[in-house]
One Martini backbone bead per residue (centre of mass of N, CA, C, O) as a GRO file, in nm:
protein
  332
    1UNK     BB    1   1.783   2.535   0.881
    2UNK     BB    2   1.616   2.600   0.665
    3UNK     BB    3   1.465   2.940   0.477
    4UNK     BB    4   1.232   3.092   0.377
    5UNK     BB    5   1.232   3.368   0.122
    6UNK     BB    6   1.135   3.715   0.049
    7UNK     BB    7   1.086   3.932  -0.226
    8UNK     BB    8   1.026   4.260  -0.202
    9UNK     BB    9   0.915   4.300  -0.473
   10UNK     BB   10   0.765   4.025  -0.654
   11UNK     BB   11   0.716   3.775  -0.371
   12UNK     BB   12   0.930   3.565  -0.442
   13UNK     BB   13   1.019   3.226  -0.278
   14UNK     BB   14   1.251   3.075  -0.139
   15UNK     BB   15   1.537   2.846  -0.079
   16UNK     BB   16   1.757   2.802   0.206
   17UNK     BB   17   1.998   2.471   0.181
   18UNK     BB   18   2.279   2.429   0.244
   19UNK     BB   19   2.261   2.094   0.332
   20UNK     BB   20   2.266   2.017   0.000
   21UNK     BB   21   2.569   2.049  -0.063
   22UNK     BB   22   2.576   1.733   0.107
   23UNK     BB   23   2.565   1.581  -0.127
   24UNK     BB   24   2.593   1.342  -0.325
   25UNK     BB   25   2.756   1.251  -0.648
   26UNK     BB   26   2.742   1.136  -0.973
   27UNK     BB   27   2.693   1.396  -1.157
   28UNK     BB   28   2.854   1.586  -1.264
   29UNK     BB   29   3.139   1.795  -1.316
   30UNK     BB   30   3.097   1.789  -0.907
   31UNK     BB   31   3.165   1.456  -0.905
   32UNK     BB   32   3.312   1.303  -0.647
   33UNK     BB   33   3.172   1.041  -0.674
   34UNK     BB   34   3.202   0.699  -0.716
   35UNK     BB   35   3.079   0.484  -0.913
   36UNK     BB   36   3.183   0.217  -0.728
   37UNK     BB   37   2.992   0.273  -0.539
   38UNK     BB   38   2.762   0.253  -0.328
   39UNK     BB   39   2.437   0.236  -0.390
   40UNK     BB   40   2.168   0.367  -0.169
   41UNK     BB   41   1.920   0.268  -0.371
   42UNK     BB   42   2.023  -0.032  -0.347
   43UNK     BB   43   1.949  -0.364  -0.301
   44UNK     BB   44   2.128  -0.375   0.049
   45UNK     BB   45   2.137  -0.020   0.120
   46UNK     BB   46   1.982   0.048   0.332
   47UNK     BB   47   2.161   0.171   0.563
   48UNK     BB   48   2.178   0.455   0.352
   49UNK     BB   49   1.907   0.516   0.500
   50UNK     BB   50   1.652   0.612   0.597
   51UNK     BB   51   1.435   0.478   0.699
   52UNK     BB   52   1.085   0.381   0.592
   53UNK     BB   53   0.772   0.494   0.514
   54UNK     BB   54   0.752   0.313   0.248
   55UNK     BB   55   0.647  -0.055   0.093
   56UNK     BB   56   0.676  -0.246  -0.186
   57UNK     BB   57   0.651  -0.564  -0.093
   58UNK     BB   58   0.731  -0.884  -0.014
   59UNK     BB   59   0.629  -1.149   0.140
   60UNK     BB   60   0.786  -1.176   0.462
   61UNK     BB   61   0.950  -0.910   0.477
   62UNK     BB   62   1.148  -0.647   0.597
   63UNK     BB   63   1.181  -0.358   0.701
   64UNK     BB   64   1.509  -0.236   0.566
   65UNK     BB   65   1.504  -0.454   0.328
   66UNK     BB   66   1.502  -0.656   0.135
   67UNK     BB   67   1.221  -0.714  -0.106
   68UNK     BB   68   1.164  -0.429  -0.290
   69UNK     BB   69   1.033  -0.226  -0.519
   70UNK     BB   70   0.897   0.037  -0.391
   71UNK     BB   71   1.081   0.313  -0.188
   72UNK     BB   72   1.066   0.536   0.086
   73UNK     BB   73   1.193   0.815   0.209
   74UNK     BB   74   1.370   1.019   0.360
   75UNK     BB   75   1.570   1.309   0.323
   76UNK     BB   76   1.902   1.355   0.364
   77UNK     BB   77   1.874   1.615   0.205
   78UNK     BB   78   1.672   1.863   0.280
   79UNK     BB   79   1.517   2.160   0.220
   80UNK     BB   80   1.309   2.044   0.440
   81UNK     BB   81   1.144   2.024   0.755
   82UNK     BB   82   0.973   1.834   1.016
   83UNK     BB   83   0.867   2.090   1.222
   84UNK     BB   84   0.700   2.160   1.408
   85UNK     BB   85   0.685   2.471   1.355
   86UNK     BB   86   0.576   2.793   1.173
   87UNK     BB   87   0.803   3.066   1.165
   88UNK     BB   88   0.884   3.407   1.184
   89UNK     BB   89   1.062   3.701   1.004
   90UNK     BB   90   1.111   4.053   1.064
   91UNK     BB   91   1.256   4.393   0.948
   92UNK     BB   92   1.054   4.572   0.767
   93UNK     BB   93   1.150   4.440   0.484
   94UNK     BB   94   1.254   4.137   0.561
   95UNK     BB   95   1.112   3.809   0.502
   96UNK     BB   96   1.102   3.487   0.709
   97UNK     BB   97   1.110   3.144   0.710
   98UNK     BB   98   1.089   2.838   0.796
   99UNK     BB   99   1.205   2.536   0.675
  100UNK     BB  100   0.865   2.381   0.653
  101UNK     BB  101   0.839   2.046   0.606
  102UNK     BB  102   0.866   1.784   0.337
  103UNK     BB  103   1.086   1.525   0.239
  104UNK     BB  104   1.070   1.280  -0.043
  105UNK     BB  105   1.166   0.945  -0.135
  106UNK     BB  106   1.129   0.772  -0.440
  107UNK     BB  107   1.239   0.463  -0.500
  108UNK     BB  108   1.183   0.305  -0.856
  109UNK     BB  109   1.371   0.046  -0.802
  110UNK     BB  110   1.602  -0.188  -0.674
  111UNK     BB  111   1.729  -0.160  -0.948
  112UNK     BB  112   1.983  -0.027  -1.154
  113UNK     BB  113   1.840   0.239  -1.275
  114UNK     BB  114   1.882   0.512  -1.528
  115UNK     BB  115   1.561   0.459  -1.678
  116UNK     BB  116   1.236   0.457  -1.648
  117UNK     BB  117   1.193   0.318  -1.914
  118UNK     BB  118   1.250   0.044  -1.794
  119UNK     BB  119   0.995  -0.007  -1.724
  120UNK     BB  120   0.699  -0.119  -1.711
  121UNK     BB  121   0.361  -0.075  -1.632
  122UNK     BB  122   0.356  -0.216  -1.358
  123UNK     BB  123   0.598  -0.008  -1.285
  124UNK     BB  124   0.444   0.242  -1.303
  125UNK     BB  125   0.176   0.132  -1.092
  126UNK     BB  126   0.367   0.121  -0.857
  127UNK     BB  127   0.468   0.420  -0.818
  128UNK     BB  128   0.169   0.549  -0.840
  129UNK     BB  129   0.102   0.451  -0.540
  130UNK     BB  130   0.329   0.593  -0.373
  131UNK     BB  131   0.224   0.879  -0.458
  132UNK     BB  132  -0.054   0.839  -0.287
  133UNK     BB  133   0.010   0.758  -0.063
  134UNK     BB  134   0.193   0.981   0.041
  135UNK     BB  135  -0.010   1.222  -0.020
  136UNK     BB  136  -0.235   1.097   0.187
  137UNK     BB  137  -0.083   1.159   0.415
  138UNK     BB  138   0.010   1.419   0.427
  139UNK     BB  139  -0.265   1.572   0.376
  140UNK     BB  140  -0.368   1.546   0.705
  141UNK     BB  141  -0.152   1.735   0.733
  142UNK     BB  142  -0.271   2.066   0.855
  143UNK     BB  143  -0.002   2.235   0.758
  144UNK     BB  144  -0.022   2.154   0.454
  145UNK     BB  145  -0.090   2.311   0.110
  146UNK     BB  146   0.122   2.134  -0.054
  147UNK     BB  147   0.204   1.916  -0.353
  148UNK     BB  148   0.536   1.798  -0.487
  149UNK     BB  149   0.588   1.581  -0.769
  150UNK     BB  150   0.934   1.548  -0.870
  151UNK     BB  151   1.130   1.454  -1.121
  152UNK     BB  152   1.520   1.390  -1.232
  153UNK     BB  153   1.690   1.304  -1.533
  154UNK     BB  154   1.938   1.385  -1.550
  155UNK     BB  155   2.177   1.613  -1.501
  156UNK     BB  156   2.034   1.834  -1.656
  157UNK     BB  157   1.780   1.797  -1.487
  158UNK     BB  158   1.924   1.790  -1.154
  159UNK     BB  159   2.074   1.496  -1.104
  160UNK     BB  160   2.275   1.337  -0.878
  161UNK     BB  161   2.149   1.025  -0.882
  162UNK     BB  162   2.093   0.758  -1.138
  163UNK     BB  163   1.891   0.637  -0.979
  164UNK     BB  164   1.567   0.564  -0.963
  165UNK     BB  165   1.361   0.859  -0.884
  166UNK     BB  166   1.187   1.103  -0.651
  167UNK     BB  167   1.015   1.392  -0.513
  168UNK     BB  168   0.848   1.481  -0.230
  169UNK     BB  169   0.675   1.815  -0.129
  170UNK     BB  170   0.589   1.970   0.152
  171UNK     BB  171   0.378   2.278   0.202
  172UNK     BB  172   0.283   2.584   0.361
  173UNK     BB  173   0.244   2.701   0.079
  174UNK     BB  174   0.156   2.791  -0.248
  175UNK     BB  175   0.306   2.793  -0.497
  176UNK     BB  176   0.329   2.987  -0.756
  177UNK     BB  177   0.301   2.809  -1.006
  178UNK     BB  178   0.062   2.681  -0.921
  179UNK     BB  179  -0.132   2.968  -0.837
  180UNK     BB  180  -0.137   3.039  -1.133
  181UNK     BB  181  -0.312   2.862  -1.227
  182UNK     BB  182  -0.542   2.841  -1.040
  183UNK     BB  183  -0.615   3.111  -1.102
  184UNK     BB  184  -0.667   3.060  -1.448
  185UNK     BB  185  -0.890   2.857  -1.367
  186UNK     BB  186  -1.072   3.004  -1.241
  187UNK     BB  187  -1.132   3.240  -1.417
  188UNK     BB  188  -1.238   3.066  -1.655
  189UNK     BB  189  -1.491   2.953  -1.501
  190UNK     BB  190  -1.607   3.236  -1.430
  191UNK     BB  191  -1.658   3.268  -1.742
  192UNK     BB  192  -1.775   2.942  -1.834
  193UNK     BB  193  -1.828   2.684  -1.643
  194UNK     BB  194  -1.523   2.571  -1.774
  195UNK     BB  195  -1.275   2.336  -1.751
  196UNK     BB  196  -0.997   2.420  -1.932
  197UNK     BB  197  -0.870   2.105  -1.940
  198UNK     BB  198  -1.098   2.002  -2.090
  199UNK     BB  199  -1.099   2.175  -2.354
  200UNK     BB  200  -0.801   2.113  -2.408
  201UNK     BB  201  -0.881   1.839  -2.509
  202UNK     BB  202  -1.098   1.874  -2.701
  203UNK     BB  203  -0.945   2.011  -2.881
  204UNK     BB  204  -0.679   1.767  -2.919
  205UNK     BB  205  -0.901   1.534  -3.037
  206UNK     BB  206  -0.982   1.715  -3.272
  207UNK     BB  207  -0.745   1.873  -3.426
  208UNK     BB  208  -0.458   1.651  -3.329
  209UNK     BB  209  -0.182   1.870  -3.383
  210UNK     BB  210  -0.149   1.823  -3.042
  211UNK     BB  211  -0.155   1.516  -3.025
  212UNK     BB  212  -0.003   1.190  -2.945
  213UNK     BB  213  -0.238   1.049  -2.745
  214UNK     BB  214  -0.551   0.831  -2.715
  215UNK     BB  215  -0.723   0.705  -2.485
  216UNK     BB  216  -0.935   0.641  -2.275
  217UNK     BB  217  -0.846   0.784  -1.986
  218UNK     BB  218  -0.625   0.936  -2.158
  219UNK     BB  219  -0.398   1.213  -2.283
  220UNK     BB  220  -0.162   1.332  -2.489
  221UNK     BB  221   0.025   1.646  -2.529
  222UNK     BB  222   0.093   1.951  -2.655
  223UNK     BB  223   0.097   2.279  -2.565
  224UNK     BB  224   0.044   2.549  -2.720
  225UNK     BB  225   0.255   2.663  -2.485
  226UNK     BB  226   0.564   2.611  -2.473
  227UNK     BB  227   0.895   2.601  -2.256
  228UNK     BB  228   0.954   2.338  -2.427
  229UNK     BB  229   1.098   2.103  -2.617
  230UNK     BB  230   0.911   1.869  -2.578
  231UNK     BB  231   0.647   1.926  -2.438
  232UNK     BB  232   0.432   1.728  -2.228
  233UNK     BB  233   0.081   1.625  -2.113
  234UNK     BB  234  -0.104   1.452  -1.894
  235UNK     BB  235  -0.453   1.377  -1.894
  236UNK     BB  236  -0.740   1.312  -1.803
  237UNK     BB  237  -1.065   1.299  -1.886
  238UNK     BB  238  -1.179   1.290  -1.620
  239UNK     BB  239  -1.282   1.502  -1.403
  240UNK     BB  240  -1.025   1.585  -1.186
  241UNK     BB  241  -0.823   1.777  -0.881
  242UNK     BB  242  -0.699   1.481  -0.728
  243UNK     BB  243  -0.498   1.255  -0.746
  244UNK     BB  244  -0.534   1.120  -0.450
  245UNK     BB  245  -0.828   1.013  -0.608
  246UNK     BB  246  -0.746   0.742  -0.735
  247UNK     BB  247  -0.789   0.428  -0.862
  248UNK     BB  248  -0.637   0.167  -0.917
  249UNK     BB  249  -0.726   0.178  -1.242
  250UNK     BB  250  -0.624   0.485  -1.300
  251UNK     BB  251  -0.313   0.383  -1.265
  252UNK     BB  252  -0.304   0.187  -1.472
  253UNK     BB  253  -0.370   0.393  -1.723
  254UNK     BB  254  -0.115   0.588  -1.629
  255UNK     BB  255   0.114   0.408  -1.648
  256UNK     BB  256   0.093   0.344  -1.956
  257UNK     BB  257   0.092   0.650  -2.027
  258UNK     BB  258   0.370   0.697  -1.917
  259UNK     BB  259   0.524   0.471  -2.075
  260UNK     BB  260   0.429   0.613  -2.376
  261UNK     BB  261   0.608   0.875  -2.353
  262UNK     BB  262   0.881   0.798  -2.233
  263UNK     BB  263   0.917   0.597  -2.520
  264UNK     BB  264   0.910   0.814  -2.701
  265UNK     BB  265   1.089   0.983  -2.628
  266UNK     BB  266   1.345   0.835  -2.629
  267UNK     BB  267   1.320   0.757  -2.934
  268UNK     BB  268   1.315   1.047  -3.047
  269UNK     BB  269   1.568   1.190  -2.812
  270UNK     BB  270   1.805   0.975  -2.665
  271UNK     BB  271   1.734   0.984  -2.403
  272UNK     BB  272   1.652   1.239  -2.236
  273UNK     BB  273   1.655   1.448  -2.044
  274UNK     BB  274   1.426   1.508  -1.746
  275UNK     BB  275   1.124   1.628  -1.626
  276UNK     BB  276   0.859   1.579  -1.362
  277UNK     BB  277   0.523   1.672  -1.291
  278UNK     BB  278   0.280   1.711  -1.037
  279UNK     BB  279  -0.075   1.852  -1.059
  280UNK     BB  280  -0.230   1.937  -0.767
  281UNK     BB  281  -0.456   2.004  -0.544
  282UNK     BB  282  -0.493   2.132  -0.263
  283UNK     BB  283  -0.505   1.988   0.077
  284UNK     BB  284  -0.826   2.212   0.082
  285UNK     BB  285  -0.997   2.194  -0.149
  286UNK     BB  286  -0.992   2.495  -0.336
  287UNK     BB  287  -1.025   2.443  -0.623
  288UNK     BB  288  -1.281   2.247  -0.745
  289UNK     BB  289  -1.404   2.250  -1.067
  290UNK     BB  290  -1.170   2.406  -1.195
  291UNK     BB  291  -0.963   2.194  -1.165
  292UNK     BB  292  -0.687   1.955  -1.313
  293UNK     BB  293  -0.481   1.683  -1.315
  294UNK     BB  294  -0.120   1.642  -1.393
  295UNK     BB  295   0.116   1.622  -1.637
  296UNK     BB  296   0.508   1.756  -1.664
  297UNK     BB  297   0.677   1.760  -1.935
  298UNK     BB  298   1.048   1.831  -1.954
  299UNK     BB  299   1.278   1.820  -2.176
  300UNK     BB  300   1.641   1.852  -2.161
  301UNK     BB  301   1.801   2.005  -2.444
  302UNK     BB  302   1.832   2.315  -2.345
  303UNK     BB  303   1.906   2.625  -2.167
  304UNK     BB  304   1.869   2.851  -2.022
  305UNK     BB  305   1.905   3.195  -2.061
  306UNK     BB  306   1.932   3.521  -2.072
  307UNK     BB  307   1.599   3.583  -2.151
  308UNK     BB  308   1.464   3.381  -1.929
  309UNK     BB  309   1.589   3.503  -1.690
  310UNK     BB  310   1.515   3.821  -1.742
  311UNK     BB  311   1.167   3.758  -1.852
  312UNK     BB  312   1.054   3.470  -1.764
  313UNK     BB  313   1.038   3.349  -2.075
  314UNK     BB  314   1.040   3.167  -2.360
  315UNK     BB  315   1.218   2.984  -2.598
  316UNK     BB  316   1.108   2.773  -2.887
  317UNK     BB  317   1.220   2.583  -3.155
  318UNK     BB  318   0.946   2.400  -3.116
  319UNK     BB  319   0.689   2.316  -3.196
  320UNK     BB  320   0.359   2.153  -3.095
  321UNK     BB  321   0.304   2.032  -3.376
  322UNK     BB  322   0.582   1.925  -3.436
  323UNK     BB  323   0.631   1.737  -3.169
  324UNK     BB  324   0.367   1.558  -3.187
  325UNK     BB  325   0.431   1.438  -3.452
  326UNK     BB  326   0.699   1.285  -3.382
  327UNK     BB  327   0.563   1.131  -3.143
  328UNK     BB  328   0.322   0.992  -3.280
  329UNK     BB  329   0.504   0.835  -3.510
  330UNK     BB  330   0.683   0.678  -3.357
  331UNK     BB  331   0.843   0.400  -3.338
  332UNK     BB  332   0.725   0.081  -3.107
   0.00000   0.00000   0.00000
């Protein structure tokens, strides 16, 4: 089984998953995986996977066979395992404890796509449907404190196989970089009385400068301080702080903001490898008035290098009023 692990100095819990280096591997330099290989997550080839936990699929089809759009399974190569209980060891210095979690596959098309952008509208509100459905599963046990939903696409970006897909994982703790925002942004609360998600739309829909898109009910921008270039941010304009609580409109208008940052970035930056991630509330609705859920586009343009790695902080050569104009400008 994985094994969370506490640093001693820092307090940063790393996860130690061994059998994660027994993945298949279509991409990068160490992939012994051969492109004709039958690709595990393409309509034909359910029993190359887990069971399915959730799946969208035509009427009269059968779990776990063709028929489905959009299609969940358990991680065959999991970094967390969903086991009974989650208990710890210490020798008085180091501190470890069971890799106690879930972790699960969203595959986000029957048909083998290479690039998310290749959806339509209605094919990224179908994705965010499963992301939804899955997340309020997860919820209700109440063993998990955290929830990660979070996409690599392309090999810079550290996907091992090329179709189109996500991975959610359950954590019985919040990890340090969700709980950093959360202190920030409660402290903003407690000193203004608003949340600061909230002024940061006013201000990028008022000054523009950092603006790619404003809809009606979403809006992207660059954030002030980004730590990649064209780092961009998708955010509802209404303030909520947990996404499994969007509605069926709500899933639709994010789908659609969703596919036009991805088809901007696409367009300006020639298909870049990225990830993104999903920021909601804690499974315990701690988060309160001050929290606002969103989404972190982050292009693999460059690598971390020996400063980032060093010093925890980012260099970023492109300010993100340049990037925000490029993205804002492109023709689609």
């Amino acid at each position: 089984m994985a094994e969370f692990r506490k640093d001693p100095i820092t307090g940063r819990w790393v996860i130690i998953a061994s059998q994660r280096a027994q993945r298949p591997r279509q991409l990068g330099a160490a992939s012994p995986t051969r492109q004709d290989e039958p690709c595990p997550f393409c309509a034909g080839n359910e029993a190359m996977t887990p069971p399915e936990l959730w799946a969208s699929r035509d009427a009269n089809t059968q779990a776990n066979a063709p028929g489905w759009h959009v299609r969940v399974v358990p991680n065959k190569y999991p970094a967390v395992e969903n086991a009974s209980q989650w208990h710890g060891s210490s020798d008085n210095f180091y501190q470890a404890q069971n890799g106690v979690g879930a972790h699960e596959v969203i595959v986000e098309s029957a048909d083998h796509l290479v690039n998310i952008g290749a959806l339509s509208e209605d094919g990224f509100a179908n994705v965010l449907r499963a992301y939804r459905a899955r997340m309020r599963a997860l919820r209700t046990e109440r063993r998990w404190r955290y929830l990660l939903l979070y996409k690599n696409q392309g090999d810079r970006a550290g996907a091992t196989l090329e179709h189109i897909h996500s991975q959610l994982i359950a954590l019985p703790h919040v990890p340090r970089e969700a709980a950093d925002e959360l202190n920030g942004a409660q402290a903003h609360y407690l000193a203004t009385q608003r949340c600061i998600y909230c002024a940061i739309i006013e201000r990028a829909t008022r000054e523009r400068q950092r603006l790619v898109f404003g809809h009606e009910k979403f809006v992207a921008l660059c954030p002030f301080a980004p730590r990649f270039a064209y780092e961009t941010w998708i955010l509802p304009r209404t303030h909520a702080a947990a996404f499994e609580e969007s509605s069926d409109q709500d899933l639709l208008d994010c789908g659609r903001a969703l596919h036009e940052i991805i088809a901007r970035l696409n367009r300006a930056l020639d298909d870049p490898p990225f990830n993104y991630f999903l920021h909601s509330a804690p499974t315990d609705d701690s988060a309160g008035p001050h929290y606002h859920w969103h989404w972190e586009i982050l292009p693999q343009l460059s690598r971390a290098a020996g400063f980032e790695l060093g010093s925890g902080s980012h260099i970023n050569a492109v300010a993100p009023e340049q990037a925000a104009k490029l993205l804002r400008d492109v023709a689609l």
